[in-house]
C-alpha positions as CSV (number, residue, x, y, z in Angstrom):
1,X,-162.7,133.5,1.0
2,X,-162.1,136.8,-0.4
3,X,-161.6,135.2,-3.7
4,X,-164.8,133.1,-3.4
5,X,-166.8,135.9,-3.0
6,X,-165.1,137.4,-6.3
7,X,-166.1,134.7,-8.4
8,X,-170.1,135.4,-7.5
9,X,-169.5,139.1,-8.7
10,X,-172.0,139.1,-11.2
11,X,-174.6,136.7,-9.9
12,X,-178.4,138.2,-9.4
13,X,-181.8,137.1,-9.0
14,X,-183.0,135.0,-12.4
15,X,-186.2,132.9,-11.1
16,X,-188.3,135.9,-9.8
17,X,-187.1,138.0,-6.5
18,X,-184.4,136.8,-4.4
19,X,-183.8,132.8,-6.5
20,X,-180.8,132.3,-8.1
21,X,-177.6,129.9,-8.2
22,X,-176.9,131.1,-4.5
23,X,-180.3,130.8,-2.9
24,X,-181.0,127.7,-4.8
25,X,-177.8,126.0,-3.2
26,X,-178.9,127.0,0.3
27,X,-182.4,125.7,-0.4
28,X,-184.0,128.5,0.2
29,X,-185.7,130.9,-2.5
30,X,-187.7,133.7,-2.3
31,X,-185.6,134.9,0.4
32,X,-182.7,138.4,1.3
33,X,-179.4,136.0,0.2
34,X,-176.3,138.9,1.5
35,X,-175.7,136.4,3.9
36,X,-176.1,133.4,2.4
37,X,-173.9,134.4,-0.3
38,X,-171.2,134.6,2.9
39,X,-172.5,131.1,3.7
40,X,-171.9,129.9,0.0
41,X,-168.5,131.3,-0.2
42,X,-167.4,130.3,3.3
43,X,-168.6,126.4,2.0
44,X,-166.7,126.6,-1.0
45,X,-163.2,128.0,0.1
46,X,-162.7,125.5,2.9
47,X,-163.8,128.5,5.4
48,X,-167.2,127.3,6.7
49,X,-165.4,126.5,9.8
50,X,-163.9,129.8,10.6
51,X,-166.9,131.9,9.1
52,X,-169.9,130.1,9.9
53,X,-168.3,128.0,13.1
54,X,-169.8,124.5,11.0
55,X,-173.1,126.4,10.8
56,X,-175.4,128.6,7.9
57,X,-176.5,131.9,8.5
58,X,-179.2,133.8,6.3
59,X,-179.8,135.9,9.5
60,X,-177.5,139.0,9.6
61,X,-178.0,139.0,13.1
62,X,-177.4,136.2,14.4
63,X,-174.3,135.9,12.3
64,X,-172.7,138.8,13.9
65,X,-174.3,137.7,17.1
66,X,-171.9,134.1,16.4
67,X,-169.1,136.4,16.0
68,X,-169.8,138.0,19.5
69,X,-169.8,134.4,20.9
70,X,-166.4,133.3,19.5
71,X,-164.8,136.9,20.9
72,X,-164.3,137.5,16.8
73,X,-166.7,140.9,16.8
74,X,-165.0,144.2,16.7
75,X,-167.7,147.4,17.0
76,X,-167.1,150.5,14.9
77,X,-167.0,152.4,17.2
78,X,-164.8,154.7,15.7
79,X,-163.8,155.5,11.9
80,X,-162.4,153.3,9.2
81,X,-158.6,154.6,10.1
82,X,-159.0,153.5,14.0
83,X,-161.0,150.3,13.9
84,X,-158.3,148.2,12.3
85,X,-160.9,147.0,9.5
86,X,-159.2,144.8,7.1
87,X,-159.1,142.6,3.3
88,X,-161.0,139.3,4.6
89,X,-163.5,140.6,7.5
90,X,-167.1,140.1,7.5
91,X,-168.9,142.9,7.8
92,X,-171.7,143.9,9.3
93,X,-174.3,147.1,7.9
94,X,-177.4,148.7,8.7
95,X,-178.9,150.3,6.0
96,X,-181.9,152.6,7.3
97,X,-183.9,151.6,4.4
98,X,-184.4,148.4,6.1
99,X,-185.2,146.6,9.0
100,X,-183.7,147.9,12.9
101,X,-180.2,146.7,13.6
102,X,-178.0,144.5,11.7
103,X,-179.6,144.0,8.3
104,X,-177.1,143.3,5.4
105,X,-173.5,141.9,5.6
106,X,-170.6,141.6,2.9
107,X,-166.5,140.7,3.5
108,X,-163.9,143.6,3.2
109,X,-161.9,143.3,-0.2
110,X,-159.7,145.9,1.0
111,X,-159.3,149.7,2.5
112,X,-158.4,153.0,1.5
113,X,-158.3,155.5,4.0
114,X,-161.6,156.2,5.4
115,X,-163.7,153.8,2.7
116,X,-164.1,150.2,3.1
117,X,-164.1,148.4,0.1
118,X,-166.5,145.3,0.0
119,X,-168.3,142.6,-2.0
120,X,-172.1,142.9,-1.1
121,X,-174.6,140.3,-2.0
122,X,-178.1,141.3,-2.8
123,X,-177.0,144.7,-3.6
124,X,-179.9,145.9,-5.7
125,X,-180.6,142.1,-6.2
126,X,-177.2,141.7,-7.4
127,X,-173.4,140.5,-6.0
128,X,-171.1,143.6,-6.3
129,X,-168.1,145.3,-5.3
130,X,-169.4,148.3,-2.9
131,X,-167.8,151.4,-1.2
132,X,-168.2,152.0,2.3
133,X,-168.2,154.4,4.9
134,X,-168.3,154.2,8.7
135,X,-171.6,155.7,8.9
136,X,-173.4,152.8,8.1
137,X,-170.9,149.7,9.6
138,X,-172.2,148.4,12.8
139,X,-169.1,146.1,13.1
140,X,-167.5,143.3,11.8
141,X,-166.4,140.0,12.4
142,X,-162.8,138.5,12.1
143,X,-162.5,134.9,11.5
144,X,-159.9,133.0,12.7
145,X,-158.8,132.0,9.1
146,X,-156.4,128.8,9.2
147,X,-152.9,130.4,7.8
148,X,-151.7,126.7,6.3
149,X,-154.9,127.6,4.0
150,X,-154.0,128.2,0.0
151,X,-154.7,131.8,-0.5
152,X,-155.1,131.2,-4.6
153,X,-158.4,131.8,-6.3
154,X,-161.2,129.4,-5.7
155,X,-163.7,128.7,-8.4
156,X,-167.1,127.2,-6.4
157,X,-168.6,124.3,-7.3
158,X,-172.1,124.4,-8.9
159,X,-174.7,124.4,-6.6
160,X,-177.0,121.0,-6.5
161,X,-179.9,121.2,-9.2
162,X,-183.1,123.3,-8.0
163,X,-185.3,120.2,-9.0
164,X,-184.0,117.4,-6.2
165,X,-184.8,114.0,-6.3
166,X,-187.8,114.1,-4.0
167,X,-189.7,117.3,-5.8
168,X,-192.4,116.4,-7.9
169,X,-190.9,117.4,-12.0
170,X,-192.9,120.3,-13.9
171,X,-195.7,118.6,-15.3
172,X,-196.4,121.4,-18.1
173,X,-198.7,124.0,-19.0
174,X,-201.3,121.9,-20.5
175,X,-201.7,120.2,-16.9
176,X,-203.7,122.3,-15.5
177,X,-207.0,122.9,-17.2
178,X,-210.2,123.0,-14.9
179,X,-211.3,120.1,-13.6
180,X,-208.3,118.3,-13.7
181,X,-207.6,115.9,-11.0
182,X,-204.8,114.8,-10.0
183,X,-202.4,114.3,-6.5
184,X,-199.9,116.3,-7.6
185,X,-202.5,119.3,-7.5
186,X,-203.2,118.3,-3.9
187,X,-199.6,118.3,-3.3
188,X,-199.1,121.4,-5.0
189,X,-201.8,123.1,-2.8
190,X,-200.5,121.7,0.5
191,X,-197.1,123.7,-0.4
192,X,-198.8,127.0,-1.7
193,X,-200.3,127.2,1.7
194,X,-197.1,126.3,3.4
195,X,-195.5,129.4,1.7
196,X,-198.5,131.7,2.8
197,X,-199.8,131.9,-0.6
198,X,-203.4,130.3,0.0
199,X,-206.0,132.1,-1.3
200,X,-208.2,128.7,-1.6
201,X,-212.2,129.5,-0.4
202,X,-212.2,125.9,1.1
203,X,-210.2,122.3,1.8
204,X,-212.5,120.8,-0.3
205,X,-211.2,118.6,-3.1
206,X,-207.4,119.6,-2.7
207,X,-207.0,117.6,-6.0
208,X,-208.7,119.1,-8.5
209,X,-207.9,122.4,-10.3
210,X,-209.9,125.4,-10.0
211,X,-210.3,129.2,-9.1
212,X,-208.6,128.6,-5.7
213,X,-205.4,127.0,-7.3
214,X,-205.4,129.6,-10.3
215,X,-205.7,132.6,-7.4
216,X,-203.3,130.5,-5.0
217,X,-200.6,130.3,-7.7
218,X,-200.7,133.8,-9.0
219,X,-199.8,134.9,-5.5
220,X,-196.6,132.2,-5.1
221,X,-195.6,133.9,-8.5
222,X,-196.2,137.5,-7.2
223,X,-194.0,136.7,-4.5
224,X,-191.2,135.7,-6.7
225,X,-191.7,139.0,-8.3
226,X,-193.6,137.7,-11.7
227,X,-196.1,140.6,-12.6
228,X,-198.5,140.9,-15.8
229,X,-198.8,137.6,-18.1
230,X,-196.2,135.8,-15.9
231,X,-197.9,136.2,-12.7
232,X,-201.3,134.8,-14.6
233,X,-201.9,131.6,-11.8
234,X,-200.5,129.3,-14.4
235,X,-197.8,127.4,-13.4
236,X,-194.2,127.6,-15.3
237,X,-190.9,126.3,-14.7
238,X,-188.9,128.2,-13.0
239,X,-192.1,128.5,-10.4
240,X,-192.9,125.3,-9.7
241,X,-189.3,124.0,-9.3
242,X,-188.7,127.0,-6.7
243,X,-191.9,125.9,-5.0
244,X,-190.3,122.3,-4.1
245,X,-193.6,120.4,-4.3
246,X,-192.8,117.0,-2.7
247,X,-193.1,113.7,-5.3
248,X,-196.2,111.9,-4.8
């Protein structure tokens, strides 16, 4: 697990804010990934049983909260020395720059003294190694790792392809020009309002392209954290395969 989580060291967000190799795999961009970077390694060490019970978490909370469930959660309820924090534990922050409670997880890579030593997902958008203190550990799980398991190095498997079989390809720049009808811009339009991004005037002729698509899109790419000439309510690439517009 611990070895897993090594070999994402490195990874960050490369589509706009919060997409990359990790969210793509959980199918879910645009979104905070610490924990489903502990969901992707978990899969791809044979540990999803013992670390995610057969489930996926994105939710710090309710992660820890699975912990609690299984008797696996141990609070900090005293420092680093005392609490019997160890390599292999998931564990649990809250960082008061964000939300109340749990809000951001990694897994202990080791300890010295009173600093926990961890690899953090979404660290300043980024997978990194991380030194902790007690101050700022709620807790942390221990999974019930199987022993029989082989503790050598485990390179994950690529995630699946952010375009899937049943999203609609990139159809190019040149596509959309005013005035140009098509169901793929209705299609398009039904998932920019599905990801709170509609800034259409009306429902009126969902297929064609206009103002309301150009404003519409310009938001989805704001939200990916595109800004200036990229954020321009023209659809690229990387946008438009993030924003899973079903095949018509």
């Amino acid at each position: 697990m611990v070895s897993a989580m090594e070999a994402l060291v490195g990874v960050h967000d490369t589509g706009g804010h919060d997409v990359n190799k990790v969210t793509q795999w959980y199918g879910d961009n645009g979104q905070p990934w610490c924990d489903m970077a502990i969901t992707y390694a978990a899969y791809h060490s044979d540990n999803a049983g013992s670390v995610c019970f057969g489930g996926k978490f994105e939710g710090t909370k309710a992660h820890a909260d699975a912990f609690k469930k299984h008797g696996e959660w141990h609070a900090m309820d005293h420092g680093v020395k005392d609490s019997g924090i160890r390599r292999g534990d998931i564990v649990f922050f809250h960082e008061p720059s964000g939300e109340a409670g749990i809000n951001h997880v990694g897994i202990v890579s080791g300890v010295s003294g009173d600093v926990v030593h961890t690899i953090e997902a979404n660290y300043d958008h980024t997978c990194t190694h991380v030194n902790r203190t007690a101050q700022v550990i709620v807790g942390f799980g221990r999974p019930a790792y199987d022993s029989a398991a082989p503790s050598k190095p485990v390179k994950p498997v690529d995630p699946p392809p952010v375009v899937h079989a049943k999203d609609e390809p990139f159809p190019g720049t040149d596509f959309f020009k005013v005035g140009k009808k098509s169901p793929i811009i209705a299609a398009m339009h039904s998932r920019l309002v599905a990801v709170g991004c509609n800034h259409y005037q009306s429902n009126q002729h969902t297929d064609t392209w206009g103002t309301g698509d150009k404003a519409s899109y310009a938001a989805w790419q704001h939200k990916m954290g595109y800004s200036g000439k990229d954020a321009d309510g023209i659809p690229g690439k990387s946008s438009w395969d993030a924003l899973h517009v079903p095949k018509v």
